[in-house]
C-alpha positions in Angstrom: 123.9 106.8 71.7 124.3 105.9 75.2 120.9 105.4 77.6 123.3 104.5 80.6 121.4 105.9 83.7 122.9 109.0 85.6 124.4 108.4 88.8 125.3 109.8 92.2 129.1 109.6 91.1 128.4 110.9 88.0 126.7 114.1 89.6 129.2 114.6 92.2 131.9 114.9 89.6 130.5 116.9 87.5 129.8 119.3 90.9 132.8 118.8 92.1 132.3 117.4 95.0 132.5 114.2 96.7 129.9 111.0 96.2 128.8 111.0 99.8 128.4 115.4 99.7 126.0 114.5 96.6 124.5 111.6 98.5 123.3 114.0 101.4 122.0 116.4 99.5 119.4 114.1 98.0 118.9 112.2 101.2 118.8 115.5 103.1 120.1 113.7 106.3 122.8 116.1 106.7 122.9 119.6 106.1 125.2 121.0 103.6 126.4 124.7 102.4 123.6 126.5 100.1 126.1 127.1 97.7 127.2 123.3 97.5 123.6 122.0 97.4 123.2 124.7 94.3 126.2 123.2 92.7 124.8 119.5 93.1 121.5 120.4 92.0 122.6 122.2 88.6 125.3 119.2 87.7 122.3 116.8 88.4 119.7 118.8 86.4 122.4 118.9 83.6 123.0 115.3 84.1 119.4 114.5 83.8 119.2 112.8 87.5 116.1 113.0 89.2 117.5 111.4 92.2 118.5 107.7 93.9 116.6 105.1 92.0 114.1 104.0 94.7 114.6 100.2 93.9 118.3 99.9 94.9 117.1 101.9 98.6 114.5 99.0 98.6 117.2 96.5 98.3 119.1 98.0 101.0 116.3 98.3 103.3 115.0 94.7 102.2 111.4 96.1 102.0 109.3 97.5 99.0 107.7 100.3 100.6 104.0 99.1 99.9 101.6 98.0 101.6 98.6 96.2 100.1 95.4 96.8 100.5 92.8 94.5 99.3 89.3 95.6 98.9 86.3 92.5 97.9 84.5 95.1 95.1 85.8 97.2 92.4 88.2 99.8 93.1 86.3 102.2 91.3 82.5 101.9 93.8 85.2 101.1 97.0 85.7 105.2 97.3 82.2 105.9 96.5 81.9 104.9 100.0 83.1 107.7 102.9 83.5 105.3 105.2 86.4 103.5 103.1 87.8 107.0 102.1 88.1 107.9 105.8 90.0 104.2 106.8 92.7 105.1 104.1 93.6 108.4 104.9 93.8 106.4 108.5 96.2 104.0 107.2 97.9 105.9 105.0 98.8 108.6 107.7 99.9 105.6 110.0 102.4 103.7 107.3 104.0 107.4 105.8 106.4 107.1 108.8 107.8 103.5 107.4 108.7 105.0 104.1 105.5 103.3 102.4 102.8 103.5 100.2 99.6 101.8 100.2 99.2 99.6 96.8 95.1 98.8 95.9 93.8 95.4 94.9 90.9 93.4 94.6 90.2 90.0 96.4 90.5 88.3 92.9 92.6 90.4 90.1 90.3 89.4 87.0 92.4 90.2 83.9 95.1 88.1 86.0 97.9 90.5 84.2 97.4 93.0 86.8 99.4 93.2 90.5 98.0 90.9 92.8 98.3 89.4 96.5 100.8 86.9 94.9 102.7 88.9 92.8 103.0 92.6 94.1 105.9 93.3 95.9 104.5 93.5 99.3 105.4 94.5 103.0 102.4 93.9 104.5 98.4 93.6 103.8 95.3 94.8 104.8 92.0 93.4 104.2 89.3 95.3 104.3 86.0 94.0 104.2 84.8 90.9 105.0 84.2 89.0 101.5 83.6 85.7 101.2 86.9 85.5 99.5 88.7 86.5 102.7 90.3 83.4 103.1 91.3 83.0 99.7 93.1 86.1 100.0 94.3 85.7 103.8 96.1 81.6 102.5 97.9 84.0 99.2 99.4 86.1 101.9 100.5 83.6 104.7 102.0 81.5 101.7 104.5 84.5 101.0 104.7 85.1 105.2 103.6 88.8 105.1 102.3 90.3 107.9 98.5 90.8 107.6 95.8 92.7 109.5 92.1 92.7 108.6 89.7 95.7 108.8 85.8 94.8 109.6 86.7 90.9 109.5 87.3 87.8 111.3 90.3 85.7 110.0 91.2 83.9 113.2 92.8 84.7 116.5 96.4 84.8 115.1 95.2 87.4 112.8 95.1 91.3 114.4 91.5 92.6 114.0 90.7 96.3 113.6 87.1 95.5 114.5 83.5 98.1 115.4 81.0 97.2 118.1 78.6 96.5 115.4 75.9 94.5 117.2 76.3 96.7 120.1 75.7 99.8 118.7 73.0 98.5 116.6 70.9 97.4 119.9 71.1 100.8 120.5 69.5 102.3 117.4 67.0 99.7 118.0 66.6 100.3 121.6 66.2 103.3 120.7 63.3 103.2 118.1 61.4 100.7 121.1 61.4 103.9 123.6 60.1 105.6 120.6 56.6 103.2 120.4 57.7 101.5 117.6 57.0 98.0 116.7 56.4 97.5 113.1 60.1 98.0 112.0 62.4 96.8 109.1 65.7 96.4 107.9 67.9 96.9 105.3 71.1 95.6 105.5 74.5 95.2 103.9 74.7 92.9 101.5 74.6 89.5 102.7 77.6 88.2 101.2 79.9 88.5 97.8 78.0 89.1 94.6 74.2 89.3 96.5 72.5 91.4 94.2 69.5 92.5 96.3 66.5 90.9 98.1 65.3 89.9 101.1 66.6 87.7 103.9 65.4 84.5 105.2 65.9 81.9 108.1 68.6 79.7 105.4 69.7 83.2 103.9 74.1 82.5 104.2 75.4 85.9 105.5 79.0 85.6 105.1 79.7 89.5 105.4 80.3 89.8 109.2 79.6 93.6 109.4 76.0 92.7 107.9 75.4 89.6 110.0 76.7 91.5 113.3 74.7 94.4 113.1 71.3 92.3 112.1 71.8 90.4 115.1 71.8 94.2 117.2 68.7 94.8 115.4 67.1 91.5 116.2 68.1 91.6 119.9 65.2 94.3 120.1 63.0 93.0 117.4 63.3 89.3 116.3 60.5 89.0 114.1 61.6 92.5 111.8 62.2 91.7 108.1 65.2 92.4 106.5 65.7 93.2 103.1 69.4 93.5 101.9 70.9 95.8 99.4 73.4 94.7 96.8 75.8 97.6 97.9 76.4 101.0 100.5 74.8 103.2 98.0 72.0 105.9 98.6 70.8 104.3 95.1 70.9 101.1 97.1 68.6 102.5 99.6 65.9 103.9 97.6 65.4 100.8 95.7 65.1 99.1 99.2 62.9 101.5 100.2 60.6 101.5 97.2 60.3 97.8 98.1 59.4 98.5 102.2 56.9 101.1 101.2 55.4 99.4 98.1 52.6 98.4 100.1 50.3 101.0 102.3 49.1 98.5 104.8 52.3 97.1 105.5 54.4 99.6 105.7 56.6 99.9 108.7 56.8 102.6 110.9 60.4 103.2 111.6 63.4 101.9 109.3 66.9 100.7 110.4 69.9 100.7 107.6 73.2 99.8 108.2 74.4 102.5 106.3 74.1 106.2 106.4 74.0 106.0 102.6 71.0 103.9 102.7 69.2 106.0 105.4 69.7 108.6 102.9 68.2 106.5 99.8 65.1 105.0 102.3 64.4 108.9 103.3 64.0 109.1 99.4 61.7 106.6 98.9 59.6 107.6 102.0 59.2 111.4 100.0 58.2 109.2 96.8 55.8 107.6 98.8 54.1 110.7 100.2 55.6 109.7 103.9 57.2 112.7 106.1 60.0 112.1 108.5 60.1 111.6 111.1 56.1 112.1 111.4 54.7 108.9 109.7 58.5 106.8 108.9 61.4 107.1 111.1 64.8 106.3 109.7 68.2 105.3 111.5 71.6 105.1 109.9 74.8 103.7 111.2 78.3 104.9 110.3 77.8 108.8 110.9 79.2 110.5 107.8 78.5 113.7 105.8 75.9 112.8 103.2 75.1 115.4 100.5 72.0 116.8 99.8 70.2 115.1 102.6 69.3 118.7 104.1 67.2 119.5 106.1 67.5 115.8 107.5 69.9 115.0 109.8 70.4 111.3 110.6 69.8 109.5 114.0 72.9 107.5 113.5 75.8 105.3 115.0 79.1 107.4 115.0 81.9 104.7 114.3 85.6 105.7 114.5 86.5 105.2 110.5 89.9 106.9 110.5 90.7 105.9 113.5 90.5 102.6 112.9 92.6 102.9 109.3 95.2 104.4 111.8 94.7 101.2 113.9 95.5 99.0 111.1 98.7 101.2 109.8 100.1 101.0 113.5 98.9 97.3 113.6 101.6 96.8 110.3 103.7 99.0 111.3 104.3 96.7 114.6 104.6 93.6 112.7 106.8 94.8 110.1 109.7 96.0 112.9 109.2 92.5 114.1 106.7 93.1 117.1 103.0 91.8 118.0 100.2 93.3 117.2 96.9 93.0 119.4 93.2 93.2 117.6 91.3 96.4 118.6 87.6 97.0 118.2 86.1 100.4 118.3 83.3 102.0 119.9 80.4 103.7 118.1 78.5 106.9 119.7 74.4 107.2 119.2 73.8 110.5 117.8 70.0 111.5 117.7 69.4 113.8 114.8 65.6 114.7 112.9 65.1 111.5 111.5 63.2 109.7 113.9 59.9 110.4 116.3 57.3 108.7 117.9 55.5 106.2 116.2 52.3 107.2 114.6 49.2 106.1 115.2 47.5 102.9 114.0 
């Protein structure tokens, strides 16, 4: 029994009509009699054709269609974060108009059987993140000479940046908590840099996550001497073990908490209940990234509003740009302060 593969030809005989009539009527590029597209589309359903085989249109075109994008954690807690989710309906909305698809891998591929920065037929890539396997990943994609563009990241000034005023923005949550009365405040950050599991940050502490070690410095600015405990992830679970570890003591407690995530606002607001602390009346909170976080009713964050899709949009024009052969220029984003329930004046000593 013959397996041969259905093809155009085959379809347009069997319709009656010529290869190039058949052609259009899959491609759509030309517009064609109802009655002929009705003929083509019975002969192909006899035939068993499902339409052109989308490698041969790749070999035309000399592209694959895909875009990779490389994420530093597991693919499966990279969408637990809204943040990300937002980025890659950005980007995916900005590379639809090439005719591609985004393709998801990990900084390191650990099976090594699976696709990977070396081996997936690529267009283009986009790092997202900034792990401390960035350059590992950035030297696998100049060896093939694909474009690249990095998200949140700093791969050097031939690289485009899609980039956040991070410390900027984080002055201002701090500035913001000083007008407030506070002094006593701490931090919990990002995690300080691939595989940290938790803990807190000292003067030799390597940061080698940018997005952590930019908006620390924001914080800082305001008040050097706060401590800063970092969480092994953007998770409100995250948070609450933070938290647990900031409140763990009565007379040190702080008065007023900054996270770099709204996530772990949302998991240090928990551990402030568990600790018999109301907000914003004995612990304010501040988040950064200004997302929708369920169930944290009837809070509502004092937070940094950062562009997410916008800047996934950034990235898929940033590709699109180098793929037709152009430049791309690095862009950073501004964030907007948004004052919400979660933070008041600091309470008494």
């Amino acid at each position: 029994m013959s397996t041969r593969r259905a093809t155009i030809s085959d379809v347009a005989r069997e319709a009656g009509v010529s290869p190039s009539t058949a052609s259009v009527v899959f491609s759509g590029k030309t517009p064609v009699s109802d009655a002929t597209r009705r003929r083509v589309l019975d002969a192909a359903a006899a035939l068993g054709y499902t339409g052109p085989d989308p490698r041969a249109a790749s070999l035309r075109r000399g592209r694959s269609g895909i875009v990779g994008v490389v994420f530093e954690e597991h693919l499966r807690t990279a969408f637990l974060d809204p943040v990300k989710t937002l980025m890659m309906d950005g980007l995916a909305d900005a590379v639809a108009p090439l005719g591609a698809g985004l393709l998801l891998l990990r900084d390191q591929e650990p099976t090594g059987s699976g696709p990977s920065l070396t081996t997936a037929p690529l267009d283009a890539a986009v790092l997202i993140g900034c792990s401390g396997l960035l350059r590992e990943s950035l030297d696998a994609v100049r060896a093939r000479g694909i474009p690249v563009v990095v998200i949140e990241g700093d791969a050097g000034d031939d690289v485009p940046r899609i980039g956040l005023d991070n410390r900027e923005a984080q002055r201002q949550a701090a500035s913001h908590l000083r007008t407030l009365g506070h002094r006593d405040v701490a931090i919990v950050a990002l995690p300080a840099r691939a595989g940290w599991e938790r803990g807190w940050l000292g003067d030799g502490t390597a940061i080698t996550v940018d997005v952590t070690r930019e908006r620390l410095a924001g914080a800082l600015d305001v008040f050097p001497d706060a401590p800063a405990y970092a969480a092994a992830g953007s998770f409100i679970d995250e948070g609450l073990l933070a938290g647990r570890e900031l409140f763990a003591d009565p007379a040190r407690r702080p008065t007023a908490v900054i996270a770099q995530s709204d996530l772990l606002a949302a998991g240090v607001i928990r551990a402030a209940e568990e600790a018999g602390l109301r907000v914003p009346e004995d612990v304010s909170v501040t988040g950064f990234d200004g997302i929708v976080v369920d169930g944290l009713a009837p809070y509502e964050l004092t937070t940094l509003v950062q562009p997410a899709t916008e800047k996934g949009r950034a990235a898929g024009a940033a590709v699109a740009a180098m793929i037709d052969g152009g430049v791309a220029a690095s862009i950073s984003f501004t964030c907007s302060f948004h004052e919400g329930n979660t933070t008041g004046p600091a309470r008494p000593r």
